[in-house]
C-alpha positions, 0 to 999 in steps of 0.5 A: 194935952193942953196946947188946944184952945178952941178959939181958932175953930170958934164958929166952924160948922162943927160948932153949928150943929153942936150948939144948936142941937144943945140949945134945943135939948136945953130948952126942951129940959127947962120946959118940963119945969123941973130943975136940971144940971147943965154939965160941961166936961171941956167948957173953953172960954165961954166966949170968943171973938171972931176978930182974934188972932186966933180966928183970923188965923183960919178963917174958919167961922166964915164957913160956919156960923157967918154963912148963916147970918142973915140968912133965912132959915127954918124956925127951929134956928130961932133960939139958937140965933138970936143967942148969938145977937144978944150976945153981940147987942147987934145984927153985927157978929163980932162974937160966938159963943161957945156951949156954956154960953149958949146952955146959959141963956136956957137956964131958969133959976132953980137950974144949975151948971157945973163947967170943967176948964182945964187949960189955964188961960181958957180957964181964966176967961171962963171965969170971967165970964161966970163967975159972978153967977152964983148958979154957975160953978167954974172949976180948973179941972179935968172934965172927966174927973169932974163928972165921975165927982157930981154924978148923979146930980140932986135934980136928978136931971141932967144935961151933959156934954162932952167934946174933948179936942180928940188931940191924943188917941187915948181921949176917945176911950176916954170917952167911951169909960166915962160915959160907961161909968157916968151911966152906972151912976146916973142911968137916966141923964142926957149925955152928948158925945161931940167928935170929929169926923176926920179924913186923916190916916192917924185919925181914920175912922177913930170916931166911927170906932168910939160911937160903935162902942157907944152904942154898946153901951145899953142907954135906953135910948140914943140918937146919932147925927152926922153932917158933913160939909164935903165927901170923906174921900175929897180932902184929907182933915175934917170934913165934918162932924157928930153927935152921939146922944145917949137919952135924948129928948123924945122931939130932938130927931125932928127938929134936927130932920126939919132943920139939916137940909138948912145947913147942908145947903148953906155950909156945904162946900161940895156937891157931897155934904150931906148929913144922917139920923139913927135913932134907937131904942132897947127892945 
């Protein structure tokens, strides 16, 4: 359960679509005014190096976020990049960060984030990277426990995400529990379900299975988003990547259509990537 550390897959092209869609649900929810929760449930370190061990090791930001830098892209990418290169103090990427960094640099002073790290090290690092803000609550603890504890939040207003490593297959009912419950407490909160899209027999079709359950779920409103980087059938692991969004802000589908067409063509690695929207609403 705790052998994941995501500094292997820091910067893939699941972690594109992720933190961009995060960065702009975040700053849609700062500019209501109004002051909101930031909740991460699997925060990681907070901050990776691309020149690590780890990261070296598969390579795998050189299919992601490196195929995009310096590259010319739709306006929508705008926040989410220059994150990245204030970050980096420069147009030279050393350094990706992960969802608490890149929420954190949307949040205004009446906001707060709470962080969930359960792996010791991770945990460490985290720490060490928000620790001194006072707005910012970093906690060793398991993420689905730390929800069901915070919810509804004082604001009333929330972003939460959720994007466990799925390495046992109980975690997507987990999911699926959690966010059942997470609405019953706070109905009206922005949830966002992070889940691989993977081509694995031991794996096969158990995300698909997790978001139809979602969906049964009774939010008032969800999105859902794929985007795949090659075909489901030409190459067995993860060929690519969701979102599941319960209550998401009323402009996210857009800028996601003007903005997709962006990533297939850039990260796409067969003439089959491509990408899907659902949105719906109650009747």
């Amino acid at each position: 359960m705790l052998s994941y550390r995501h500094g292997f897959h820091a910067g893939n092209h699941a972690d594109v679509l992720k933190h961009w869609a995060c960065v702009l649900m975040a700053e849609y929810m700062g500019k209501k005014g109004k002051p909101f929760w930031y909740v991460d449930t699997h925060s990681g370190a907070g901050v990776y190096s691309l020149n690590s061990e780890e990261s070296l090791k598969t390579g795998e930001s050189k299919q992601g976020i490196e195929r995009l830098w310096g590259t010319a892209l739709p306006d929508v990418f705008d926040s989410y990049l220059e994150i990245i290169k204030q970050l980096n103090k420069s147009d030279q990427l050393k350094l990706y960060p992960g969802s608490p960094w890149f929420v954190a640099q949307c949040l205004e002073k009446q906001d707060r984030a709470r962080l969930f790290e359960l792996h010791p090290q991770d945990y460490k690092l985290l720490n060490r990277n928000f620790g001194g803000d006072r707005s910012i609550k970093v906690e060793q603890a398991d993420g689905f426990s730390g929800l069901k504890a915070i919810l509804p939040p004082p604001t009333k207003r929330a972003l939460v995400v959720i994007d466990p490593p799925y390495e046992q297959p109980k975690e997507y009912d987990l999911v699926v529990d959690n966010i059942k419950q997470s609405l019953k407490r706070f109905a009206t909160g922005v949830y966002v379900v992070w889940y691989p899209l993977i081509n694995r027999n031991n794996k096969q079709n158990a995300s698909e299975k997790m978001v139809s359950k979602l969906k049964q779920l009774g939010a008032k409103s969800t999105l859902e988003v794929n985007f795949w980087v090659s075909g489901k059938d030409e190459e067995a692991g993860m060929y690519g990547s969701g979102l599941f969004i319960l209550n998401p802000p009323w402009n996210l589908e857009g800028q996601l259509k003007e903005g997709l067409p962006s990533l297939v063509e850039h990260l796409g690695q067969t003439n089959k990537a491509g990408f899907n929207l659902e949105y719906k609403e109650l009747s």
